[in-house]
C-alpha positions as CSV (number, residue, x, y, z in Angstrom):
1,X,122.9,107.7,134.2
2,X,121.3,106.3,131.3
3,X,121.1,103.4,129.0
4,X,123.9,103.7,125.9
5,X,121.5,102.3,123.2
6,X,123.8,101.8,119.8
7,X,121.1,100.9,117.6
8,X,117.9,99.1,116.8
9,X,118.4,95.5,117.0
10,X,115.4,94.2,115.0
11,X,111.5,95.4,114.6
12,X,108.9,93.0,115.1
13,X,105.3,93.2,113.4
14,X,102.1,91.6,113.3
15,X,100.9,90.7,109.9
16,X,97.1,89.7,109.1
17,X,98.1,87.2,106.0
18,X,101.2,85.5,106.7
19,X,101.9,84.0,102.9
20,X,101.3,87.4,101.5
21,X,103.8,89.4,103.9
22,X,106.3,86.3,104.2
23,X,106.1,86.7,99.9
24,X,106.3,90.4,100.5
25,X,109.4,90.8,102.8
26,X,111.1,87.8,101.1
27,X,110.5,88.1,97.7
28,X,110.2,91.9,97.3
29,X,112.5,93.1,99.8
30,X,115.1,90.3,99.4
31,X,115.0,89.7,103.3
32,X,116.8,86.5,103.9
33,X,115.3,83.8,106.0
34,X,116.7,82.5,109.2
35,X,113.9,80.4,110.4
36,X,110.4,80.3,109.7
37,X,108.2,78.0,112.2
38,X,104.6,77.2,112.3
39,X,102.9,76.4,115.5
40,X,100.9,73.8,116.6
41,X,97.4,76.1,116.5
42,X,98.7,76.8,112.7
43,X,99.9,80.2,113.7
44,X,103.5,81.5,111.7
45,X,106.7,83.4,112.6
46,X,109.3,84.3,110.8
47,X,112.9,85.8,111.6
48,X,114.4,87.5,108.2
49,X,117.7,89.4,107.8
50,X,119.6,91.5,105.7
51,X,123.0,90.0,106.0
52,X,124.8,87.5,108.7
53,X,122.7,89.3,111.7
54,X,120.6,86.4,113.3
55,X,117.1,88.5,112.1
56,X,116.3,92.4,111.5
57,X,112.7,91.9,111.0
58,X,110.5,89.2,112.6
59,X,107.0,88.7,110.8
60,X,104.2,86.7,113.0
61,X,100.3,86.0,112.3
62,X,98.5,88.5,114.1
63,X,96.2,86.7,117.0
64,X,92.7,85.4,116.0
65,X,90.3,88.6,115.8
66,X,93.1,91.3,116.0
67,X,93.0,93.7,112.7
68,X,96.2,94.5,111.8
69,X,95.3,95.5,107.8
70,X,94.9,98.4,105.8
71,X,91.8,98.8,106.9
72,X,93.2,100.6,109.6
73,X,94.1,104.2,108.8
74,X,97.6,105.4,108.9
75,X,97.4,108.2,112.5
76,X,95.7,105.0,114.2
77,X,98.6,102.4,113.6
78,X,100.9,101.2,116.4
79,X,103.9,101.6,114.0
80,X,104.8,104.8,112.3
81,X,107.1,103.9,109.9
82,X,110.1,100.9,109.3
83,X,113.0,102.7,108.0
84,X,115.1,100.4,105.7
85,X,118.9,102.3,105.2
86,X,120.6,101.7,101.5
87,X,123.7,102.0,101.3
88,X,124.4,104.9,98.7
89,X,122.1,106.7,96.3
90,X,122.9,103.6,93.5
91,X,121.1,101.6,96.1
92,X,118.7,104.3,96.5
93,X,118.1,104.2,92.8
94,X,117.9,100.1,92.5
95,X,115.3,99.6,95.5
96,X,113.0,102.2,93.9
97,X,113.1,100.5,90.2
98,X,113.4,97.1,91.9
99,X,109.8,98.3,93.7
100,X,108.5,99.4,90.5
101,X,108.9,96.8,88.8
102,X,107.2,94.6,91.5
103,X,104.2,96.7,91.4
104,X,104.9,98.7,94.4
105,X,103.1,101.7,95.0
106,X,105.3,104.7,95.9
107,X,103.4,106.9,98.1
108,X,105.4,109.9,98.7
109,X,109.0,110.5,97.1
110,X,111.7,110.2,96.2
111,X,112.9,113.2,98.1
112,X,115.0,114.5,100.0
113,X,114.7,116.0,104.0
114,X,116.6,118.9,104.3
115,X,117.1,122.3,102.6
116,X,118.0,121.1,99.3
117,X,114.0,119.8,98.4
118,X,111.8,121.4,101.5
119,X,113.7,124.4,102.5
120,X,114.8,122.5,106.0
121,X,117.8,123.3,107.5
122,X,116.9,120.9,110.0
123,X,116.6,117.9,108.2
124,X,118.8,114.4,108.2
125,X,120.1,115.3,104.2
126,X,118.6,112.0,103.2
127,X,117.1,110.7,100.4
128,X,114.0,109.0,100.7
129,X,110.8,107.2,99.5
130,X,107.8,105.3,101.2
131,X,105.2,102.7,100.6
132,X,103.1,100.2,102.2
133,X,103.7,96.5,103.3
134,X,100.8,94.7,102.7
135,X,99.4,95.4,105.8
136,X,99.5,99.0,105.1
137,X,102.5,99.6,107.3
138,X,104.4,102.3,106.0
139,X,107.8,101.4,105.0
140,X,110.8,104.1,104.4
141,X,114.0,103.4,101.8
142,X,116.7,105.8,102.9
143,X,120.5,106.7,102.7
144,X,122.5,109.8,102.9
145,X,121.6,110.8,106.8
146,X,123.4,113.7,108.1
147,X,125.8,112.7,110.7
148,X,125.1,114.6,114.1
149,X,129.2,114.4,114.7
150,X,131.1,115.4,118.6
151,X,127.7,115.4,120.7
152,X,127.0,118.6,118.9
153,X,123.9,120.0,117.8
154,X,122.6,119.9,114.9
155,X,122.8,122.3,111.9
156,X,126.5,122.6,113.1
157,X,126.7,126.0,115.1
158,X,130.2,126.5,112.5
159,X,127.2,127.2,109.7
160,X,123.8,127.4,111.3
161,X,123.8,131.4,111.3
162,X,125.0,131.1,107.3
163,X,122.2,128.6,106.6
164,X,119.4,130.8,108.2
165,X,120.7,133.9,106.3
166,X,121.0,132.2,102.9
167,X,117.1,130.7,103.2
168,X,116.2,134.3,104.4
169,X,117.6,136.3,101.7
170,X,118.3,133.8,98.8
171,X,115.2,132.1,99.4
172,X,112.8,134.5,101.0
173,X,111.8,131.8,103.4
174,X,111.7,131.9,107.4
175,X,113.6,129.3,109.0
């Protein structure tokens, strides 16, 4: 027995500079806002989605004496990544110009996981990029995931054997 998770509901993070992420997720990412409240001890909270969904992202002031910034580095971090799915590779293409043109700092990418850019046969097919919230929280722009279709495993056993032999003897790499 298990639990039949469908999905991720919303992420939640701590921010150290409320204005400056609320500005960031709002007015950079386009996240809509549902409601944004501010407490009597003048800390803030804000629930932002992408569409009709209630909130996909909540934002709060991080407690009085908790370092949440960049000063952190990146392998001490509570939260790996925040993957944010595009619809098609159009999308793909708007979000990274749209960045640009905001200033935002791509810091790896675009690229894509799989044997087409790093000789993976593994990997989800998708296209991606990544940069930093203000916070330094890394944040991933993605679309084109390989679907994992049946159950099965994945490469698909029907070309698996295929894939392996092609990056051995086309590409004279090990898989």
């Amino acid at each position: 027995m298990g639990i039949n998770i469908k999905g991720i509901g919303h992420v939640g993070i701590l921010v150290s500079d409320f204005e400056r992420s609320f500005k960031f997720y709002t007015e950079v990412l386009g996240l809509q806002v549902t409601n944004h409240r501010k407490r009597p001890d003048g800390s803030e909270t804000a629930f932002l989605r992408f569409d009709e969904t209630h909130h996909d992202v909540v934002i709060a002031a991080a407690p009085a004496g908790v370092d949440v910034s960049d000063a952190i580095p990146a392998n001490a971090r509570l939260v790996q990544q925040i993957a944010f799915q595009v619809e098609d590779r159009d999308e793909f293409m708007r979000a990274l110009a749209h960045l640009h043109t905001k200033g935002v700092k791509i810091l790896n990418g675009p690229t894509t996981h799989g044997i087409e850019s790093d000789n993976n046969i593994y990997g989800s097919g998708s296209r991606s990029f990544y940069f930093s919230d203000p916070d330094g929280n890394r944040l991933e722009i993605f679309t084109d995931g390989m679907k994992v279709r049946n159950g099965e495993r994945f490469p698909s056993p029907d070309y698996q054997e295929a894939l392996e032999d092609f990056m051995k003897t086309q590409r004279g790499v090990g898989v």
